[in-house]
N, CA, C and O atoms as CSV, one atom per row, in Angstrom:
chain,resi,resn,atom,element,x,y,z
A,1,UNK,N,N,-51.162,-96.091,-0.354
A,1,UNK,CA,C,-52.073,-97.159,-0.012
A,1,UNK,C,C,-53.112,-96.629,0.965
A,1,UNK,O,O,-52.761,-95.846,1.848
A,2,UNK,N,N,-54.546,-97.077,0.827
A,2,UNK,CA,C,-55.733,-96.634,1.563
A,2,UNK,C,C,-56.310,-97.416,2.609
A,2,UNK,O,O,-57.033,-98.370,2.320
A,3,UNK,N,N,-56.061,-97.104,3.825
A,3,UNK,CA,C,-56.231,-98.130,4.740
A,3,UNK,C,C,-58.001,-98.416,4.829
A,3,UNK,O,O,-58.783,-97.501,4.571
A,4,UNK,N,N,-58.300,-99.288,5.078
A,4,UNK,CA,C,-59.734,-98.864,5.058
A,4,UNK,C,C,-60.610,-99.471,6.763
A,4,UNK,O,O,-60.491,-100.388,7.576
A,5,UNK,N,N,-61.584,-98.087,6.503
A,5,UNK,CA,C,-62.117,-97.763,8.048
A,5,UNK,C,C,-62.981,-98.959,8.420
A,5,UNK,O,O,-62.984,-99.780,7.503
A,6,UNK,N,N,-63.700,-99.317,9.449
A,6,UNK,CA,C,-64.739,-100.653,9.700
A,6,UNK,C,C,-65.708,-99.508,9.998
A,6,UNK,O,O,-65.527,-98.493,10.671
A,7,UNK,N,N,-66.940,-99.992,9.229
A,7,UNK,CA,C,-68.096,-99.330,10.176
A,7,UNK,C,C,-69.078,-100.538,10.746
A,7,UNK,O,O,-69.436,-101.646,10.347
A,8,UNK,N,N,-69.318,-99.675,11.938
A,8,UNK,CA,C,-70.274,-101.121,12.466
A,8,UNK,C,C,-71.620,-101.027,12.010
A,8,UNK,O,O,-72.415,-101.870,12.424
A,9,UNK,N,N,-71.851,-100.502,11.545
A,9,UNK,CA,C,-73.171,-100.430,11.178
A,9,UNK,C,C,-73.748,-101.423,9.672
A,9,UNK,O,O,-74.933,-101.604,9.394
A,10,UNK,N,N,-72.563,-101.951,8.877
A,10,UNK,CA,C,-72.952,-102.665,7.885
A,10,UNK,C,C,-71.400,-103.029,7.408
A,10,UNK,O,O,-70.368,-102.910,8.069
A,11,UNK,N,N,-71.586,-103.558,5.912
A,11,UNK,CA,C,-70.672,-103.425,5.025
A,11,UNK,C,C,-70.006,-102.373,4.357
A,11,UNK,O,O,-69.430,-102.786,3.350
A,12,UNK,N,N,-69.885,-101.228,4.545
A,12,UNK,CA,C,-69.714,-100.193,4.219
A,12,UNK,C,C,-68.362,-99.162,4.422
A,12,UNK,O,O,-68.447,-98.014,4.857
A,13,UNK,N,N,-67.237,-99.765,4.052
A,13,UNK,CA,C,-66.344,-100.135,4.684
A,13,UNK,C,C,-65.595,-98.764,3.950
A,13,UNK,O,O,-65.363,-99.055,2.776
A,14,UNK,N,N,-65.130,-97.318,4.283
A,14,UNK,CA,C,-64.644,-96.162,3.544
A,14,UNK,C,C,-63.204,-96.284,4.208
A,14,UNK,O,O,-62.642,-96.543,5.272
A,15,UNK,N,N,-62.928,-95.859,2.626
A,15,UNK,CA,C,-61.129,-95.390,2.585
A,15,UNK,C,C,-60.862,-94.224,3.020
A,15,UNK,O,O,-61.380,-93.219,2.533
A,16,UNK,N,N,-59.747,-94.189,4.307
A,16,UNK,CA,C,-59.056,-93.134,4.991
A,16,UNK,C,C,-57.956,-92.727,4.307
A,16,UNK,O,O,-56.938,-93.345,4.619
A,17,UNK,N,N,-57.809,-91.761,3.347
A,17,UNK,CA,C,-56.883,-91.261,2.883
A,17,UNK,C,C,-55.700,-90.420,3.719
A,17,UNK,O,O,-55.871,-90.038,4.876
A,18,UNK,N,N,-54.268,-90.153,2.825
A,18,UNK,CA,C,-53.506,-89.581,4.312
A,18,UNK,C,C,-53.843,-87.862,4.138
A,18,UNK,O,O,-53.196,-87.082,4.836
A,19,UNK,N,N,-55.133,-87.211,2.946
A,19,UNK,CA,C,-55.456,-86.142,3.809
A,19,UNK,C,C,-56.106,-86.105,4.386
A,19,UNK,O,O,-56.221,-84.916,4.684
A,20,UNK,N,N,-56.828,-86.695,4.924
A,20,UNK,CA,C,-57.911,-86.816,6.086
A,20,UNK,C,C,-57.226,-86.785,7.418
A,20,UNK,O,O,-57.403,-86.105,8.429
A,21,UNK,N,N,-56.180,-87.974,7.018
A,21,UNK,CA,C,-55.646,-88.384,8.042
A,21,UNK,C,C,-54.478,-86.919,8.577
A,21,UNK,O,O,-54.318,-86.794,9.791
A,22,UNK,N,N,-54.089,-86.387,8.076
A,22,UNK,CA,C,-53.382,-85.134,7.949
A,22,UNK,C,C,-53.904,-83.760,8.570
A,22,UNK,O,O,-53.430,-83.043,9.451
A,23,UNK,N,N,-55.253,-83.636,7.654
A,23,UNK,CA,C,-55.968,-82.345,8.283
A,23,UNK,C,C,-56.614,-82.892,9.836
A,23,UNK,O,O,-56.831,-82.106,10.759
A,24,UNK,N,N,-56.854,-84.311,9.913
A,24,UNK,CA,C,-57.251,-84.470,11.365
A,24,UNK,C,C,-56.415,-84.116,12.375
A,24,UNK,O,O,-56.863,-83.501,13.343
A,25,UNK,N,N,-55.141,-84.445,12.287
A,25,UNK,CA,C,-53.791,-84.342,12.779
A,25,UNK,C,C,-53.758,-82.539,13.137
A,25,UNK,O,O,-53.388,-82.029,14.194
A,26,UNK,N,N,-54.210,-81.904,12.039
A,26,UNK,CA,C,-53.492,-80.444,12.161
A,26,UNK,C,C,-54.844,-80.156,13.194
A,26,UNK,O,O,-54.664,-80.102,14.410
A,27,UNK,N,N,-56.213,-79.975,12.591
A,27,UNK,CA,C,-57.386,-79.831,13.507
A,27,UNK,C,C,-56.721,-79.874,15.129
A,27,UNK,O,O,-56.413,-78.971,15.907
A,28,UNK,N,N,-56.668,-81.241,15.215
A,28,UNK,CA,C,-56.230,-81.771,16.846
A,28,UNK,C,C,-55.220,-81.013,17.271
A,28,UNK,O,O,-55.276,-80.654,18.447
A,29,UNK,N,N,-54.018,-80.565,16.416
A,29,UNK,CA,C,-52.785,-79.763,17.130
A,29,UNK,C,C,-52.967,-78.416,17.095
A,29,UNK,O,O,-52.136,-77.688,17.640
A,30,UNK,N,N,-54.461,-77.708,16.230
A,30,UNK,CA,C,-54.727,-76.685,16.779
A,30,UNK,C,C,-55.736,-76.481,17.737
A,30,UNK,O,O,-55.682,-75.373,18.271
A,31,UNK,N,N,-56.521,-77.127,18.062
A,31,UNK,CA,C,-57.501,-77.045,19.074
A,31,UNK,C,C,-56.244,-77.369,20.896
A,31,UNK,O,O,-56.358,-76.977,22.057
A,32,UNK,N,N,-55.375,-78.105,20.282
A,32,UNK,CA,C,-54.323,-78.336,21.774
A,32,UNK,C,C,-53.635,-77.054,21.809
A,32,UNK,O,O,-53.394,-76.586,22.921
A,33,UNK,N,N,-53.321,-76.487,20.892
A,33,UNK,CA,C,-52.292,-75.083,21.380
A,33,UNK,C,C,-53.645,-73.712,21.677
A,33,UNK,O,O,-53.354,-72.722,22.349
A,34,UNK,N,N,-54.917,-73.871,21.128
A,34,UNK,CA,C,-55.796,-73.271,21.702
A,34,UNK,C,C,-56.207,-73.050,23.119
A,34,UNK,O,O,-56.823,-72.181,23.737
A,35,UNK,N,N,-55.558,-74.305,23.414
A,35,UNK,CA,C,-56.075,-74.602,24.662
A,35,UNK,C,C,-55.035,-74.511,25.645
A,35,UNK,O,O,-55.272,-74.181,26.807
A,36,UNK,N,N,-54.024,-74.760,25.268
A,36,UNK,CA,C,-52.720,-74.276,26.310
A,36,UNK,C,C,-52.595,-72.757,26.082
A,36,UNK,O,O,-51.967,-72.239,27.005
A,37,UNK,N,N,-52.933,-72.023,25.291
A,37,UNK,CA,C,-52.977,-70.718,25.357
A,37,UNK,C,C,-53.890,-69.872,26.616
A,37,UNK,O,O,-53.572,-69.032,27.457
A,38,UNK,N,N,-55.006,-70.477,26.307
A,38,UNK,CA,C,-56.179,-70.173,27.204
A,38,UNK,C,C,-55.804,-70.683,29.029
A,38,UNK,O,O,-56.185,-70.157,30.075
A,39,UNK,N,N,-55.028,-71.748,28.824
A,39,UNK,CA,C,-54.768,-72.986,30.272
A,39,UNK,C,C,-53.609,-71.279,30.414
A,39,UNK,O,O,-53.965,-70.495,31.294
A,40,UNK,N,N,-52.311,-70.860,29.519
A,40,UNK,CA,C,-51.301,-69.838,30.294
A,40,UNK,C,C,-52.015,-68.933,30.643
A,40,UNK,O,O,-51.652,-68.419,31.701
A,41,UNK,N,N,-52.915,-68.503,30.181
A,41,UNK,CA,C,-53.655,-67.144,30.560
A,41,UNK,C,C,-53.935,-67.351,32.031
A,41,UNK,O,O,-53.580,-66.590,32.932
A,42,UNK,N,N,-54.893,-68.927,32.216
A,42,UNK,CA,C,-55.531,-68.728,33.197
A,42,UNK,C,C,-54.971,-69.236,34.457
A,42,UNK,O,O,-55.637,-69.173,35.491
A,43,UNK,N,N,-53.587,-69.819,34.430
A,43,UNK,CA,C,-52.832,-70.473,35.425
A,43,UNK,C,C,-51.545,-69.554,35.346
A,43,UNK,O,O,-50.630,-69.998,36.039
A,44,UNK,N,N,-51.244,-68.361,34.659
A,44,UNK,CA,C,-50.269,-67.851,33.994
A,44,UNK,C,C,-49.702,-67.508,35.415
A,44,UNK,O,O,-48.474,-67.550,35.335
A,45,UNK,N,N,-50.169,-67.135,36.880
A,45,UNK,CA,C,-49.420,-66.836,37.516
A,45,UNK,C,C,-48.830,-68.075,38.226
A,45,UNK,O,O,-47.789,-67.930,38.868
A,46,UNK,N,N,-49.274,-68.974,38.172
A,46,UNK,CA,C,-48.832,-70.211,38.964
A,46,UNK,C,C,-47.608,-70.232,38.280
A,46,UNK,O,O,-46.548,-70.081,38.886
A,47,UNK,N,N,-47.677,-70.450,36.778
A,47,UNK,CA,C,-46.539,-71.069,35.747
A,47,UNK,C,C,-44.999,-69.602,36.428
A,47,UNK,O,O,-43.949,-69.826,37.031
A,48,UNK,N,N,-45.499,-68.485,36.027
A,48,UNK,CA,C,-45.028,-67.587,36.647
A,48,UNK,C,C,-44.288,-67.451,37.660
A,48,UNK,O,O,-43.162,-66.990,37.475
A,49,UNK,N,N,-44.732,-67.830,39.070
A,49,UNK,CA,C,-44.371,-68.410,40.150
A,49,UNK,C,C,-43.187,-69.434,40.300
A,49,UNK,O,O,-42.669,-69.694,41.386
A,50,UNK,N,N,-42.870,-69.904,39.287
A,50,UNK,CA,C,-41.895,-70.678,39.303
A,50,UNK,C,C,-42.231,-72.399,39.853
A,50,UNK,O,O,-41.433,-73.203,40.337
A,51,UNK,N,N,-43.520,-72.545,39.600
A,51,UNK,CA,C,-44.044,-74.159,39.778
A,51,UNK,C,C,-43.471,-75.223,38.918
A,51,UNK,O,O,-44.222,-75.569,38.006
A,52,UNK,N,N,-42.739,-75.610,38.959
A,52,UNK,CA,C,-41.861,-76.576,37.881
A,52,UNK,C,C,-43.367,-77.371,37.179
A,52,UNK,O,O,-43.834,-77.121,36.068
A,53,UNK,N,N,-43.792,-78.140,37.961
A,53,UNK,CA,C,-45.000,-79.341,37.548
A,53,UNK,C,C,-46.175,-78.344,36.169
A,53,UNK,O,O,-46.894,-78.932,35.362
A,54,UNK,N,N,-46.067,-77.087,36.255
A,54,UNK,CA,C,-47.370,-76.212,35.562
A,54,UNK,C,C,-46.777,-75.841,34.266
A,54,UNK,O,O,-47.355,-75.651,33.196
A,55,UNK,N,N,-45.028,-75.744,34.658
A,55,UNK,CA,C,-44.161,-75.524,33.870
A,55,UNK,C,C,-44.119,-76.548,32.713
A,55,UNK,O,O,-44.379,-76.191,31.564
A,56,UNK,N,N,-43.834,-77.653,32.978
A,56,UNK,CA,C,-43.408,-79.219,32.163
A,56,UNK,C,C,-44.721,-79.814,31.898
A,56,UNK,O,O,-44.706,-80.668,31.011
A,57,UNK,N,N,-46.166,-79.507,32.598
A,57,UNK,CA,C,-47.297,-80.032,31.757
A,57,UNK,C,C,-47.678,-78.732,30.585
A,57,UNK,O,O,-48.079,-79.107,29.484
A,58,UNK,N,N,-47.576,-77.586,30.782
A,58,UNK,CA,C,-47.787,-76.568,29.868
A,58,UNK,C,C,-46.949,-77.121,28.651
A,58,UNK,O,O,-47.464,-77.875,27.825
A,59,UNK,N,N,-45.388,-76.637,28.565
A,59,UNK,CA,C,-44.698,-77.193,27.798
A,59,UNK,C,C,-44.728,-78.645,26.993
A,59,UNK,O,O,-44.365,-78.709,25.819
A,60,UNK,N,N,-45.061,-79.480,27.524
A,60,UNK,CA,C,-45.562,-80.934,27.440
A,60,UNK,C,C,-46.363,-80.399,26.297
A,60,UNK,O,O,-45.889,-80.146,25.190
A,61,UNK,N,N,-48.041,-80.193,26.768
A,61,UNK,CA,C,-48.752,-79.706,25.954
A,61,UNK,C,C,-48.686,-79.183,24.377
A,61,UNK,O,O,-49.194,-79.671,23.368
A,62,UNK,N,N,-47.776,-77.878,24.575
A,62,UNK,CA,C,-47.506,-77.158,23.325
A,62,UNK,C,C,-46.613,-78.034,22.417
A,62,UNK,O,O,-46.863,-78.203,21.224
A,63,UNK,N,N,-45.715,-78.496,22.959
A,63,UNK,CA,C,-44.552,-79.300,22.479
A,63,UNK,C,C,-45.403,-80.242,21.530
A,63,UNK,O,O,-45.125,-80.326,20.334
A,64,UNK,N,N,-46.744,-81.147,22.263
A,64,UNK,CA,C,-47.119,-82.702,21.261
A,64,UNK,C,C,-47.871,-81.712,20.638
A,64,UNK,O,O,-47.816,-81.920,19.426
A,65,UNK,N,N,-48.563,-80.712,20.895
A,65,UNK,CA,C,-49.301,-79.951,19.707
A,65,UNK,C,C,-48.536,-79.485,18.669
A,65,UNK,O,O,-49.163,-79.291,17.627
A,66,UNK,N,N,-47.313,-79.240,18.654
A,66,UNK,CA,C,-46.622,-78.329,17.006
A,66,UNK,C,C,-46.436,-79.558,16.820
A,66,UNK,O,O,-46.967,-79.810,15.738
A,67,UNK,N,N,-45.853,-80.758,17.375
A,67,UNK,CA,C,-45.638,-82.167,16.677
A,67,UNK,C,C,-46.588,-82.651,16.031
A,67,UNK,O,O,-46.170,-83.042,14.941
A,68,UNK,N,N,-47.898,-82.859,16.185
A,68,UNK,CA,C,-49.153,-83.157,15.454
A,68,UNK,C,C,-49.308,-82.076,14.030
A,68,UNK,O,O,-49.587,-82.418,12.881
A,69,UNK,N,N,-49.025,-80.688,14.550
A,69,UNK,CA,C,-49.267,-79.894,13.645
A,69,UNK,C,C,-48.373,-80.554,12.385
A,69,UNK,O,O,-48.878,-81.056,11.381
A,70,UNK,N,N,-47.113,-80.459,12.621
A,70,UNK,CA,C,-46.227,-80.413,11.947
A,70,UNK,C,C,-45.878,-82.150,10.969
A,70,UNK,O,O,-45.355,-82.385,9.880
A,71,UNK,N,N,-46.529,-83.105,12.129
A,71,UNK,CA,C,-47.213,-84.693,11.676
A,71,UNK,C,C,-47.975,-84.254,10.313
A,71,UNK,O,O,-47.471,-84.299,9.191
A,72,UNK,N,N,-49.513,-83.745,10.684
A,72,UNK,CA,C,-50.524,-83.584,9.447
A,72,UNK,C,C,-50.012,-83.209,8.636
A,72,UNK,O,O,-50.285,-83.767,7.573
A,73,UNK,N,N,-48.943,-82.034,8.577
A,73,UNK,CA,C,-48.429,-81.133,7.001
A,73,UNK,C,C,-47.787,-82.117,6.475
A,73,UNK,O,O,-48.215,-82.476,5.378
A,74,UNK,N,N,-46.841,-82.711,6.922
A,74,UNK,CA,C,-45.905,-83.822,6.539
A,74,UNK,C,C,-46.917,-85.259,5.730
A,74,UNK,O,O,-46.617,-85.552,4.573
A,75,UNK,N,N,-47.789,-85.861,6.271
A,75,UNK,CA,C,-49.175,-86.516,5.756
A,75,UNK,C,C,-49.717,-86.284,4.675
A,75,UNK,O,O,-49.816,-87.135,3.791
A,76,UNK,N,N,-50.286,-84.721,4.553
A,76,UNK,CA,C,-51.001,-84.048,3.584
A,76,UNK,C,C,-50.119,-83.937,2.585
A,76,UNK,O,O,-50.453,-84.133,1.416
A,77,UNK,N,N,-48.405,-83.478,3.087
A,77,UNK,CA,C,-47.467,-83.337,1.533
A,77,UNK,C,C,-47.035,-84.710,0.921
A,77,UNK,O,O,-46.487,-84.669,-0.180
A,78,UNK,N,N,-47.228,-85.936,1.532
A,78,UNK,CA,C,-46.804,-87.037,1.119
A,78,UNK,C,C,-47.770,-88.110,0.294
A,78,UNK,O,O,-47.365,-89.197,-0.116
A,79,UNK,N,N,-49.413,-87.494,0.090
A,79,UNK,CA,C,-49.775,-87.860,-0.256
A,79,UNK,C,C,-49.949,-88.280,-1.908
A,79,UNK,O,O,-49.820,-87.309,-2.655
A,80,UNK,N,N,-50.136,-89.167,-2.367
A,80,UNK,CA,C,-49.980,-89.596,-3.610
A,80,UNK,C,C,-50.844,-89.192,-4.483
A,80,UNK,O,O,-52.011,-89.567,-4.370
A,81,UNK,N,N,-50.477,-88.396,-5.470
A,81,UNK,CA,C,-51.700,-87.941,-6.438
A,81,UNK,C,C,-52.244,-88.940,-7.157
A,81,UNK,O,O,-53.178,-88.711,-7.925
């Protein structure tokens, strides 16, 4: 089933399919592990240091990113031909 989007701009009302909805999902969970990669590099000695708080938002991070990743594939394979 195709949920369908509102645009404000008129009547024009487009169907969100679940690959859209899927590859958006993966997009977003790779641009987040991009970015916690870049965040260990550049805080890597704090995390290092043994800072619990740099520790559990890093982790945090990576953690909802493979979940999104792993959301979209699941989306994209369930979709209905």
């Amino acid at each position: 089933m195709e949920r369908m989007d509102y645009d404000p701009e008129g009547g024009n009302y487009l169907p969100v399919t679940q690959r859209e909805t899927g590859s958006t999902l993966i997009v977003i969970g790779v641009i987040m592990l991009i970015a916690a990669g870049a965040w260990g590099l550049f805080v890597g000695w704090d995390i290092r240091a043994g800072n619990m708080f740099m520790r559990v938002l890093f982790g945090a991070d990576a953690l909802v990113a493979l979940v999104l990743i792993v959301w979209g594939f699941v989306k994209k394979k369930n979709q209905k031909k």
